[in-house]
KEKE-3310 file (N, C-alpha, C; in steps of 0.2 Angstrom, whole numbers, plus 5000, padded with zeros to 4 digits):
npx = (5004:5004:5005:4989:4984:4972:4961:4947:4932:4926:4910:4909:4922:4934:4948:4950:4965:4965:4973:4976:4978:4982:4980:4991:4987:4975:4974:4982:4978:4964:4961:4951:4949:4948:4948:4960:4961:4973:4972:4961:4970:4982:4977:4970:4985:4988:4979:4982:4996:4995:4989:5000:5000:4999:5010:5021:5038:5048:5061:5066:5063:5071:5087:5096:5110:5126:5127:5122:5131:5143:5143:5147:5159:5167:5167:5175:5185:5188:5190:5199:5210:5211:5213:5226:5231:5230:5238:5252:5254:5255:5267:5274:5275:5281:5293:5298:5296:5307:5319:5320:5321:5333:5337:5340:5350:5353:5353:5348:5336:5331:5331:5322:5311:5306:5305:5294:5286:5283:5275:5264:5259:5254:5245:5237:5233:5226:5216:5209:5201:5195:5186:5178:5173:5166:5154:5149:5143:5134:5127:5120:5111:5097:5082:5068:5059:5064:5059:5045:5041:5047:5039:5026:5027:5033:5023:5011:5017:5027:5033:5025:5034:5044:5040:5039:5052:5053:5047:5053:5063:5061:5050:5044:5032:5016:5000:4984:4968:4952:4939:4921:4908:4889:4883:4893:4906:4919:4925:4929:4945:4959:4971:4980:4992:5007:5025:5041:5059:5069:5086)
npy = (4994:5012:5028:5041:5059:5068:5080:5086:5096:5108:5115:5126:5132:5128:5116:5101:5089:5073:5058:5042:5024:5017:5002:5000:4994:4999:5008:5007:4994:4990:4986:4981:4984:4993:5010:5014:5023:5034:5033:5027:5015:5017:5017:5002:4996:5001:4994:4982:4978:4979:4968:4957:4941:4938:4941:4932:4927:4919:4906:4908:4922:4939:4946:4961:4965:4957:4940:4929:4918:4924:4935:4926:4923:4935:4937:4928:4928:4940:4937:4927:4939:4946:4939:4936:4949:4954:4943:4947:4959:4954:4948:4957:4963:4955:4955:4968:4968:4956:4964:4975:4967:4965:4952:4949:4960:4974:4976:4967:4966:4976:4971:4960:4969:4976:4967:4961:4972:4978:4969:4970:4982:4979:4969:4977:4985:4977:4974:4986:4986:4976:4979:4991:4984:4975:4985:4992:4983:4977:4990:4988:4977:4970:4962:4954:4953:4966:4976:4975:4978:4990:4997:4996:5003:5016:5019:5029:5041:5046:5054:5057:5054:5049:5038:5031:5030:5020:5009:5003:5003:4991:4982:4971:4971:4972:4965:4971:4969:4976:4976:4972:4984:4985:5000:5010:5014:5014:5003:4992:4991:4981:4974:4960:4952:4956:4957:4954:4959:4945:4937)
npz = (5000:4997:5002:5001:4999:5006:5006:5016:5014:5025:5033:5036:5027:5031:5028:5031:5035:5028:5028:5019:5016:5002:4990:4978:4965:4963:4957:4945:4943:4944:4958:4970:4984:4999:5004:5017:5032:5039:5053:5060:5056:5064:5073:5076:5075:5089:5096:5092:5097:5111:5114:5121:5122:5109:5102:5102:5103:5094:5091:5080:5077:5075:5078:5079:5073:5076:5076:5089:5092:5087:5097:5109:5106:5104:5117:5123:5118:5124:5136:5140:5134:5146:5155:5153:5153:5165:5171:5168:5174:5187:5186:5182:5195:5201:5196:5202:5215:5216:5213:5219:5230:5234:5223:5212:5199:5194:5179:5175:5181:5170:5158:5160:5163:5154:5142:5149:5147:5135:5130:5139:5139:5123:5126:5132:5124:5116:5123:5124:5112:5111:5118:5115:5105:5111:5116:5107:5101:5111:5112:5099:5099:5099:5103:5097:5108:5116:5107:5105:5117:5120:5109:5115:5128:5124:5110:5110:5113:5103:5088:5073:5063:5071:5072:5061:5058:5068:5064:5050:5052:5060:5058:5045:5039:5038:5039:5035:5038:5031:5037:5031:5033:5037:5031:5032:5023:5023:5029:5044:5053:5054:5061:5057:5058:5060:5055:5061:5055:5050:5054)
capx = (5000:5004:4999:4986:4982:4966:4956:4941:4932:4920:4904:4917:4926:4942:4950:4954:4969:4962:4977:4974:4983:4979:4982:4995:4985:4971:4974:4982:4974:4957:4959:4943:4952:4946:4955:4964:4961:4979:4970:4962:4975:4985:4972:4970:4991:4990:4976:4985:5004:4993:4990:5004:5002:4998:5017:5027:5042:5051:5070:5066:5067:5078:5090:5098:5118:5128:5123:5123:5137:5149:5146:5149:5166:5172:5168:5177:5190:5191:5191:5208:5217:5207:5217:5233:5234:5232:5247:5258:5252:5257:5276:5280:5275:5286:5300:5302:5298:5314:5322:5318:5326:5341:5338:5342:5352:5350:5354:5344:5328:5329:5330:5316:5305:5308:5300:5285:5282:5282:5269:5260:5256:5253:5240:5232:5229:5222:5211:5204:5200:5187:5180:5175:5166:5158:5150:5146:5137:5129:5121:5114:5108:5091:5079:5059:5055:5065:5057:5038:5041:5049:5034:5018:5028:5032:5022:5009:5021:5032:5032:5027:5042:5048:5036:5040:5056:5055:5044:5054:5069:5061:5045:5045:5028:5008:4995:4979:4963:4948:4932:4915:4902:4885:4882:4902:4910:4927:4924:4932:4951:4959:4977:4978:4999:5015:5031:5046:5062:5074:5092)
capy = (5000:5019:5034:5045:5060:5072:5087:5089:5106:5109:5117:5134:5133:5127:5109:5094:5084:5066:5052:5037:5021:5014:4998:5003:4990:5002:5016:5004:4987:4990:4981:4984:4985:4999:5014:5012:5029:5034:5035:5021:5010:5018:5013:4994:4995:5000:4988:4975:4979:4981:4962:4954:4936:4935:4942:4928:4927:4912:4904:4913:4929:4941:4950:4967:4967:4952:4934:4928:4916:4930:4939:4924:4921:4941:4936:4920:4931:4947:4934:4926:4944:4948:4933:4939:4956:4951:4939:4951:4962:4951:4946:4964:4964:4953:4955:4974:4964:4952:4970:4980:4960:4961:4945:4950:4964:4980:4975:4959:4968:4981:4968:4957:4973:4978:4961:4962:4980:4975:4964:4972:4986:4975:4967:4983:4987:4971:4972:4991:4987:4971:4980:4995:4980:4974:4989:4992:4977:4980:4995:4988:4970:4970:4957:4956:4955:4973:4979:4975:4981:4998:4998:4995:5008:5021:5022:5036:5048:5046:5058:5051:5054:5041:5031:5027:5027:5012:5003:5005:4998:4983:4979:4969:4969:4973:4962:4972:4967:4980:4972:4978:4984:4986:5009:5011:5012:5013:4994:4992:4991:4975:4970:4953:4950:4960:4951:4958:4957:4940:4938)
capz = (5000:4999:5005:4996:5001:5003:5013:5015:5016:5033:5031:5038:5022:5032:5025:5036:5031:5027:5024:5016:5012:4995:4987:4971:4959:4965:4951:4937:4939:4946:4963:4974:4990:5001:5007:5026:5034:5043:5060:5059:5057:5070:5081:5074:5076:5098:5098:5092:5102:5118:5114:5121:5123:5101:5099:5106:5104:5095:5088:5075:5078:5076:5083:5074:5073:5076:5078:5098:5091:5084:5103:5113:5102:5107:5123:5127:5116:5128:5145:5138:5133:5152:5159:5153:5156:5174:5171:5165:5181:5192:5183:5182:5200:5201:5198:5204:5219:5215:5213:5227:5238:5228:5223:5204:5197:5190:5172:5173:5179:5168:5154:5161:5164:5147:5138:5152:5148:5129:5130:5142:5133:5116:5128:5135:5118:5112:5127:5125:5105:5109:5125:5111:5101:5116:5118:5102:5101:5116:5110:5094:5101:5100:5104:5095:5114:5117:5101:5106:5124:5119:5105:5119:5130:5118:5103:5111:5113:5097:5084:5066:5060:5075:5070:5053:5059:5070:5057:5045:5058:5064:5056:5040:5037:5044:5036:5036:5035:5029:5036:5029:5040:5034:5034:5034:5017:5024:5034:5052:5050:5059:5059:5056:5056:5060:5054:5059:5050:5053:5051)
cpx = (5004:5000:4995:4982:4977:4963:4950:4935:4925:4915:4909:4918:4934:4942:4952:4959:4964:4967:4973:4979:4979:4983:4985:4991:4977:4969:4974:4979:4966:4958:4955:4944:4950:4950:4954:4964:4968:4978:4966:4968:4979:4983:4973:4979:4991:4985:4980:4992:5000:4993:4995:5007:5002:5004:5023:5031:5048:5057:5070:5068:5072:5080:5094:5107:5120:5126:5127:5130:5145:5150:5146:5157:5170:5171:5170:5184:5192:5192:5198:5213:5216:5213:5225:5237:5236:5240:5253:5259:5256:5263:5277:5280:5282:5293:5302:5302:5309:5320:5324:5322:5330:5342:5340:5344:5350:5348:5349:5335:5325:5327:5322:5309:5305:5305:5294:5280:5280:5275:5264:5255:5254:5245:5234:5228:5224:5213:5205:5200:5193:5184:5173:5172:5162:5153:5146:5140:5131:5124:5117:5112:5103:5086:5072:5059:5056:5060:5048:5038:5040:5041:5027:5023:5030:5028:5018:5014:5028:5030:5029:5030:5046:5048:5038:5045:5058:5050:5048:5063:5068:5055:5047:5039:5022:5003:4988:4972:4957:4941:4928:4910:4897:4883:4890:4907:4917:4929:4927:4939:4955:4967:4980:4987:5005:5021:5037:5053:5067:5080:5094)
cpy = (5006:5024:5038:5050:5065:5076:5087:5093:5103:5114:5128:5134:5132:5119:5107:5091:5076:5062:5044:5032:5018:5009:5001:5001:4994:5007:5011:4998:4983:4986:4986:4984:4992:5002:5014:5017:5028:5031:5029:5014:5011:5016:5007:4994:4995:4996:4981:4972:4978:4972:4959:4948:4934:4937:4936:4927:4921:4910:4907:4918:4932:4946:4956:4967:4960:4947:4934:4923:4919:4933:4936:4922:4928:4940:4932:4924:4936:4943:4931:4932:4945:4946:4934:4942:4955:4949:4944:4954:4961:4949:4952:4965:4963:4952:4962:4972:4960:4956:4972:4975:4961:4956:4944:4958:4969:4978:4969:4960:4975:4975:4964:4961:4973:4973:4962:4966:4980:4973:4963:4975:4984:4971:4971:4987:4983:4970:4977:4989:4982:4975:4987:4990:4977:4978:4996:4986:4977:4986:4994:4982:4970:4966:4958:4957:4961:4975:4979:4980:4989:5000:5001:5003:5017:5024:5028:5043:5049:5050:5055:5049:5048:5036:5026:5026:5020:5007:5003:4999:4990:4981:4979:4970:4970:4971:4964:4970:4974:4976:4975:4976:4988:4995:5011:5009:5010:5004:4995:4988:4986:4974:4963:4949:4955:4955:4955:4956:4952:4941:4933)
cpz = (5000:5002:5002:5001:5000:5005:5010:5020:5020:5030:5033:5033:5024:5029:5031:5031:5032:5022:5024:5016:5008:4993:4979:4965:4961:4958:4944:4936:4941:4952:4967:4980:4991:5004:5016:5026:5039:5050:5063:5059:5062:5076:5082:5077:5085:5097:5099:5095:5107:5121:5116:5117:5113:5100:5102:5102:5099:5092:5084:5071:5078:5080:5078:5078:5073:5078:5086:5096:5093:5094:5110:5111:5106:5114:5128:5124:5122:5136:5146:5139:5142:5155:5159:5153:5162:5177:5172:5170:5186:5190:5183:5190:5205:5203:5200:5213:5221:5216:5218:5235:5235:5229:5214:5204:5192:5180:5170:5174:5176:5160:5152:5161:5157:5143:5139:5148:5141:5126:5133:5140:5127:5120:5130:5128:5115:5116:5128:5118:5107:5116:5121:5106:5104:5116:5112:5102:5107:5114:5103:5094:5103:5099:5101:5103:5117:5113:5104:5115:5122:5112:5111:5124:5128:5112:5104:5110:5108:5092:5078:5064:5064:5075:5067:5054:5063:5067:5055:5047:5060:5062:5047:5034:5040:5038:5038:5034:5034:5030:5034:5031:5035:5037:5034:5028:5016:5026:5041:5050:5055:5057:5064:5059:5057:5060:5056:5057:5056:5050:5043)
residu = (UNK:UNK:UNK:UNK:UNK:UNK:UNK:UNK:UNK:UNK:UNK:UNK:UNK:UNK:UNK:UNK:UNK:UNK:UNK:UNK:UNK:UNK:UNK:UNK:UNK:UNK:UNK:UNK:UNK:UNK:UNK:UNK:UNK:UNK:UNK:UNK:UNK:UNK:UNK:UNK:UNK:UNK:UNK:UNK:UNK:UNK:UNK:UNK:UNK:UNK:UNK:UNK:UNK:UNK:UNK:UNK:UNK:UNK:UNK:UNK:UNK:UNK:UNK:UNK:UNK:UNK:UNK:UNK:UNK:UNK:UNK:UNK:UNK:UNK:UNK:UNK:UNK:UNK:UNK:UNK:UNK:UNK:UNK:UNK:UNK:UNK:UNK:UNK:UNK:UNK:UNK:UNK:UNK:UNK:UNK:UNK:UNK:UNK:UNK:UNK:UNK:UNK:UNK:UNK:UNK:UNK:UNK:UNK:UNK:UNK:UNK:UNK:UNK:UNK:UNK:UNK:UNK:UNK:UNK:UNK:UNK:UNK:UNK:UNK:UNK:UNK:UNK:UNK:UNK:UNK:UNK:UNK:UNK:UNK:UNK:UNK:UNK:UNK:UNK:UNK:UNK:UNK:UNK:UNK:UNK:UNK:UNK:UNK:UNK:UNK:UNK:UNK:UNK:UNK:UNK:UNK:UNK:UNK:UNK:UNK:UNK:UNK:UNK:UNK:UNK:UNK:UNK:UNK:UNK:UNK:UNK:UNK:UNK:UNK:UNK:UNK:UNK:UNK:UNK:UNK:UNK:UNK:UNK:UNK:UNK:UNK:UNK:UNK:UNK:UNK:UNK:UNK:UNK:UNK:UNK:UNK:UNK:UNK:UNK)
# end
Protein backbone atom coordinates (compact mmCIF):
# COMPACT_ATOMS: atom_id res chain seq x y z
CA UNK A 1 0.00 0.00 0.00
CA UNK A 2 0.85 3.77 -0.26
CA UNK A 3 -0.16 6.89 0.96
CA UNK A 4 -2.86 8.94 -0.76
CA UNK A 5 -3.59 12.10 0.30
CA UNK A 6 -6.82 14.41 0.61
CA UNK A 7 -8.84 17.50 2.52
CA UNK A 8 -11.88 17.79 3.05
CA UNK A 9 -13.70 21.23 3.15
CA UNK A 10 -16.01 21.76 6.51
CA UNK A 11 -19.20 23.49 6.28
CA UNK A 12 -16.65 26.71 7.60
CA UNK A 13 -14.71 26.60 4.39
CA UNK A 14 -11.66 25.38 6.38
CA UNK A 15 -9.93 21.74 4.97
CA UNK A 16 -9.17 18.89 7.19
CA UNK A 17 -6.18 16.84 6.28
CA UNK A 18 -7.56 13.13 5.48
CA UNK A 19 -4.62 10.50 4.80
CA UNK A 20 -5.18 7.32 3.30
CA UNK A 21 -3.47 4.20 2.32
CA UNK A 22 -4.23 2.77 -1.02
CA UNK A 23 -3.53 -0.32 -2.68
CA UNK A 24 -1.08 0.53 -5.85
CA UNK A 25 -2.96 -1.92 -8.11
CA UNK A 26 -5.85 0.31 -7.05
CA UNK A 27 -5.19 3.10 -9.82
CA UNK A 28 -3.65 0.75 -12.64
CA UNK A 29 -5.16 -2.53 -12.14
CA UNK A 30 -8.60 -2.10 -10.82
CA UNK A 31 -8.11 -3.75 -7.44
CA UNK A 32 -11.44 -3.25 -5.14
CA UNK A 33 -9.59 -2.95 -1.95
CA UNK A 34 -10.77 -0.22 0.17
CA UNK A 35 -9.03 2.74 1.38
CA UNK A 36 -7.18 2.50 5.17
CA UNK A 37 -7.74 5.89 6.79
CA UNK A 38 -4.18 6.79 8.58
CA UNK A 39 -5.95 6.92 11.94
CA UNK A 40 -7.54 4.27 11.90
CA UNK A 41 -5.08 2.05 11.42
CA UNK A 42 -3.00 3.64 14.10
CA UNK A 43 -5.52 2.68 16.14
CA UNK A 44 -6.05 -1.25 14.75
CA UNK A 45 -1.79 -1.02 15.28
CA UNK A 46 -2.07 0.05 19.58
CA UNK A 47 -4.84 -2.39 19.60
CA UNK A 48 -3.05 -5.00 18.31
CA UNK A 49 0.80 -4.12 20.31
CA UNK A 50 -1.37 -3.76 23.51
CA UNK A 51 -2.06 -7.61 22.70
CA UNK A 52 0.80 -9.16 24.18
CA UNK A 53 0.49 -12.86 24.58
CA UNK A 54 -0.46 -12.94 20.26
CA UNK A 55 3.49 -11.57 19.87
CA UNK A 56 5.37 -14.46 21.21
CA UNK A 57 8.48 -14.68 20.82
CA UNK A 58 10.13 -17.53 18.90
CA UNK A 59 13.91 -19.16 17.51
CA UNK A 60 13.21 -17.36 14.99
CA UNK A 61 13.32 -14.29 15.51
CA UNK A 62 15.53 -11.76 15.15
CA UNK A 63 18.04 -9.90 16.61
CA UNK A 64 19.65 -6.65 14.72
CA UNK A 65 23.52 -6.66 14.56
CA UNK A 66 25.61 -9.62 15.12
CA UNK A 67 24.70 -13.17 15.52
CA UNK A 68 24.56 -14.42 19.57
CA UNK A 69 27.46 -16.84 18.26
CA UNK A 70 29.89 -14.01 16.72
CA UNK A 71 29.21 -12.21 20.51
CA UNK A 72 29.89 -15.29 22.55
CA UNK A 73 33.11 -15.85 20.33
CA UNK A 74 34.39 -11.76 21.34
CA UNK A 75 33.59 -12.76 24.61
CA UNK A 76 35.43 -16.02 25.39
CA UNK A 77 38.08 -13.72 23.27
CA UNK A 78 38.18 -10.53 25.68
CA UNK A 79 38.28 -13.15 28.99
CA UNK A 80 41.58 -14.89 27.61
CA UNK A 81 43.37 -11.14 26.65
CA UNK A 82 41.43 -10.42 30.35
CA UNK A 83 43.48 -13.33 31.88
CA UNK A 84 46.64 -12.29 30.58
CA UNK A 85 46.80 -8.72 31.16
CA UNK A 86 46.38 -9.82 34.85
CA UNK A 87 49.39 -12.20 34.23
CA UNK A 88 51.66 -9.88 32.94
CA UNK A 89 50.50 -7.53 36.11
CA UNK A 90 51.43 -9.81 38.36
CA UNK A 91 55.11 -10.86 36.51
CA UNK A 92 56.04 -7.11 36.32
CA UNK A 93 55.05 -7.13 39.93
CA UNK A 94 57.28 -9.44 40.22
CA UNK A 95 59.94 -8.92 39.57
CA UNK A 96 60.48 -5.23 40.80
CA UNK A 97 59.61 -7.15 43.73
CA UNK A 98 62.74 -9.56 43.04
CA UNK A 99 64.42 -6.03 42.62
CA UNK A 100 63.61 -4.00 45.37
CA UNK A 101 65.13 -7.95 47.69
CA UNK A 102 68.13 -7.72 45.63
CA UNK A 103 67.55 -10.98 44.53
CA UNK A 104 68.45 -10.08 40.84
CA UNK A 105 70.37 -7.23 39.35
CA UNK A 106 69.93 -3.96 37.92
CA UNK A 107 70.80 -4.92 34.42
CA UNK A 108 68.72 -8.27 34.60
CA UNK A 109 65.65 -6.40 35.85
CA UNK A 110 65.74 -3.89 33.51
CA UNK A 111 66.09 -6.40 30.79
CA UNK A 112 63.12 -8.55 32.20
CA UNK A 113 61.00 -5.43 32.74
CA UNK A 114 61.66 -4.43 29.48
CA UNK A 115 59.95 -7.73 27.62
CA UNK A 116 56.99 -7.56 30.46
CA UNK A 117 56.35 -3.94 29.59
CA UNK A 118 56.31 -4.94 25.75
CA UNK A 119 53.79 -7.23 25.97
CA UNK A 120 52.05 -5.56 28.43
CA UNK A 121 51.26 -2.75 26.63
CA UNK A 122 50.52 -4.91 23.25
CA UNK A 123 48.01 -6.54 25.61
CA UNK A 124 46.47 -3.50 27.03
CA UNK A 125 45.71 -2.55 23.64
CA UNK A 126 44.47 -5.76 22.37
CA UNK A 127 42.21 -5.54 25.46
CA UNK A 128 40.76 -1.85 24.96
CA UNK A 129 40.09 -2.63 21.01
CA UNK A 130 37.49 -5.88 21.83
CA UNK A 131 36.00 -4.07 24.96
CA UNK A 132 34.92 -0.93 22.24
CA UNK A 133 33.29 -3.93 20.20
CA UNK A 134 31.64 -5.16 23.15
CA UNK A 135 29.98 -2.25 23.66
CA UNK A 136 29.24 -1.65 20.36
CA UNK A 137 27.34 -4.66 20.21
CA UNK A 138 25.74 -3.97 23.19
CA UNK A 139 24.25 -0.98 22.01
CA UNK A 140 22.75 -2.43 18.74
CA UNK A 141 21.66 -6.00 20.14
CA UNK A 142 18.17 -5.92 19.91
CA UNK A 143 15.80 -8.64 20.71
CA UNK A 144 11.84 -8.89 19.04
CA UNK A 145 10.97 -9.02 22.81
CA UNK A 146 13.00 -5.49 23.34
CA UNK A 147 11.42 -4.28 20.23
CA UNK A 148 7.52 -4.97 21.21
CA UNK A 149 8.21 -3.73 24.84
CA UNK A 150 9.80 -0.42 23.73
CA UNK A 151 6.75 -0.32 20.92
CA UNK A 152 3.64 -1.06 23.87
CA UNK A 153 5.62 1.69 26.02
CA UNK A 154 6.31 4.25 23.69
CA UNK A 155 4.32 4.49 20.68
CA UNK A 156 1.80 7.23 22.17
CA UNK A 157 4.19 9.56 22.53
CA UNK A 158 6.34 9.20 19.49
CA UNK A 159 6.34 11.68 16.84
CA UNK A 160 5.35 10.14 13.26
CA UNK A 161 8.47 10.79 11.92
CA UNK A 162 9.56 8.17 14.98
CA UNK A 163 7.29 6.12 14.05
CA UNK A 164 8.00 5.44 10.69
CA UNK A 165 11.20 5.43 11.78
CA UNK A 166 10.94 2.35 13.93
CA UNK A 167 8.72 0.55 11.46
CA UNK A 168 10.75 1.05 9.02
CA UNK A 169 13.77 -0.33 11.56
CA UNK A 170 12.29 -3.36 12.83
CA UNK A 171 9.02 -4.21 11.11
CA UNK A 172 9.06 -6.29 7.98
CA UNK A 173 5.65 -6.22 7.34
CA UNK A 174 1.68 -5.31 8.81
CA UNK A 175 -0.99 -7.58 7.10
CA UNK A 176 -4.17 -5.51 7.16
CA UNK A 177 -7.34 -6.67 6.96
CA UNK A 178 -10.32 -4.05 5.81
CA UNK A 179 -13.53 -5.53 7.19
CA UNK A 180 -16.91 -4.45 5.75
CA UNK A 181 -19.50 -3.24 7.94
CA UNK A 182 -22.98 -2.74 6.72
CA UNK A 183 -23.64 1.85 6.74
CA UNK A 184 -19.56 2.23 6.74
CA UNK A 185 -18.04 2.43 3.32
CA UNK A 186 -14.59 2.50 4.87
CA UNK A 187 -15.26 -1.13 6.79
CA UNK A 188 -13.54 -1.66 10.34
CA UNK A 189 -9.86 -1.77 10.02
CA UNK A 190 -8.12 -5.01 11.90
CA UNK A 191 -4.63 -6.07 11.74
CA UNK A 192 -4.37 -9.40 11.16
CA UNK A 193 -0.10 -9.93 11.14
CA UNK A 194 3.05 -7.94 12.08
CA UNK A 195 6.11 -9.84 10.72
CA UNK A 196 9.18 -8.46 11.82
CA UNK A 197 12.38 -8.66 9.91
CA UNK A 198 14.77 -11.90 10.64
CA UNK A 199 18.43 -12.46 10.25
Amino acid sequence: MSTKDRYKTKKSGTKKYIGNYACLGKFHKGCMSKYVSHSKLDKAFIEYISNFPTMKVSPDDIQHGDNPEKNNDLADIYTKYKSKLEGLEKKEKSIMKLYVNDNIGFDEYTKMSKLIKSDLSKTKEDVEKIEIQLDELAGTLITKEDVITNIKDNWLVLTNSEKMEFITSFVKSITVCNQGQKGNHFGKVKIEKVEFFRE
